[in-house]
C-alpha positions as CSV (number, residue, x, y, z in Angstrom):
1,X,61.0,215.3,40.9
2,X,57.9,213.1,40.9
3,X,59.2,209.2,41.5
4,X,57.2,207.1,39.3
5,X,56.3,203.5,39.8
6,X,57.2,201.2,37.1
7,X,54.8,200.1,34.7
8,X,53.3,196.8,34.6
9,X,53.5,194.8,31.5
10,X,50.0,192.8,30.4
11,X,48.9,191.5,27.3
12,X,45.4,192.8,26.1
13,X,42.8,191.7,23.0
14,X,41.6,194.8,21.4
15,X,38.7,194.1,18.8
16,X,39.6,195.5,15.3
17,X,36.8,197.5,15.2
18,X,37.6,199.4,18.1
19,X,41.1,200.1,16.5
20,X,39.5,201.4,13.9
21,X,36.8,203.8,15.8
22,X,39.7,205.1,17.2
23,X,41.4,208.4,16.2
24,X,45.7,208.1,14.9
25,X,46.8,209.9,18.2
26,X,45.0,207.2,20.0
27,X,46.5,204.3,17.9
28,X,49.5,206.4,18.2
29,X,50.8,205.4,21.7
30,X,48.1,202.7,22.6
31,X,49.7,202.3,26.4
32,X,49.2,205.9,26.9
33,X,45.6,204.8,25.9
34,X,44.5,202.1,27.7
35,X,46.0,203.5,31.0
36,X,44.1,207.2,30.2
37,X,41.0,204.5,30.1
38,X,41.8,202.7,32.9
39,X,42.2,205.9,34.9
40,X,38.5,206.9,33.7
41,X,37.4,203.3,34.6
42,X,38.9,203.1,38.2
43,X,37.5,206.8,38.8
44,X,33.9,205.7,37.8
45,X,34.3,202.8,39.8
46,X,35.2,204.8,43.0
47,X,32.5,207.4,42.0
48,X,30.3,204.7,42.1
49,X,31.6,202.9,45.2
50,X,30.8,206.5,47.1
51,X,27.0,206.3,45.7
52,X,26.5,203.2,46.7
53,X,27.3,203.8,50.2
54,X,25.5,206.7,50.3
55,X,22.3,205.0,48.8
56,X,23.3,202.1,51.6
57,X,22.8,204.5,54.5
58,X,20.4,207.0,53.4
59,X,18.1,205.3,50.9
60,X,18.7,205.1,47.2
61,X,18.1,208.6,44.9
62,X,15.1,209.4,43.8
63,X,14.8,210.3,39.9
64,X,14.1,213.9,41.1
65,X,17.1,214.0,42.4
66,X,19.0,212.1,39.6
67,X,16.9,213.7,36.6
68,X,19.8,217.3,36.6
69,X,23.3,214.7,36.7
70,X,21.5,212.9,34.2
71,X,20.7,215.8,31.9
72,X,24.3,217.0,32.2
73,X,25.4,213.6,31.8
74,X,23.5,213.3,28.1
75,X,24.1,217.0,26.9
76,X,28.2,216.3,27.5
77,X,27.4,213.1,25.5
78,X,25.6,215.0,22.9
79,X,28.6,217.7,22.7
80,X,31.3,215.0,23.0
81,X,29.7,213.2,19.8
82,X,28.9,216.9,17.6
83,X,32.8,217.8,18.0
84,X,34.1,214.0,16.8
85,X,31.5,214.0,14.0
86,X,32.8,217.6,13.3
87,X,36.0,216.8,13.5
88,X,35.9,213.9,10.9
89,X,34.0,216.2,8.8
90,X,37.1,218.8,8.7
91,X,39.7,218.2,5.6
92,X,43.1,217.5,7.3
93,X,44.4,220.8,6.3
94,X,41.5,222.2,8.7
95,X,41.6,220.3,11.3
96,X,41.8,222.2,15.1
97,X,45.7,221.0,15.4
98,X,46.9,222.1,12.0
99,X,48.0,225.8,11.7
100,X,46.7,228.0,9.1
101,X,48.6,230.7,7.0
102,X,48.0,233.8,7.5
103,X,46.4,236.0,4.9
104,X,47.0,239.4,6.1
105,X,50.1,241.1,4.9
């Protein structure tokens, strides 16, 4: 069995309008939220910690070489933002968690 650490306890200001953007099972359990975030925000930071000592020793990328991760970068972006708006766009009763009766008998 896993031993987990506790939790710390802090106090954050979330701006309404960010509540708002996001989706009930984020509201849901907003501590399970902000520490997914945090979790994506400390692995961009060590992401970005490892390119900047590469770039120290061998010279910083040229947009050659960044032009593909970039690409990637904006078509995830592009597919990330298509599924939300789809999402929204589906009546409740549609939407991808919600199970659909069967019509075959």
């Amino acid at each position: 069995m896993a031993i987990r650490s506790p939790a710390v306890k802090k106090s954050v200001t979330i701006h309404p309008e960010t509540l708002r953007a996001l989706g009930r099972e984020r509201t849901r359990n907003l501590s399970a939220t902000v520490n997914e975030s945090l979790q994506l925000v400390a692995a961009l930071d060590a992401q970005q910690a490892i390119v900047a000592e590469w770039e120290a020793q061998h010279g910083a990328f040229t947009e050659d070489e960044l032009r593909p991760f970039l690409e990637s970068a904006m078509r995830a972006q592009i597919e990330n933002v298509a599924r939300l708006l789809r999402e929204r766009s589906e009546p409740a009763s549609r939407a991808p968690s919600a199970k659909r009766p069967s019509r075959r008998k």
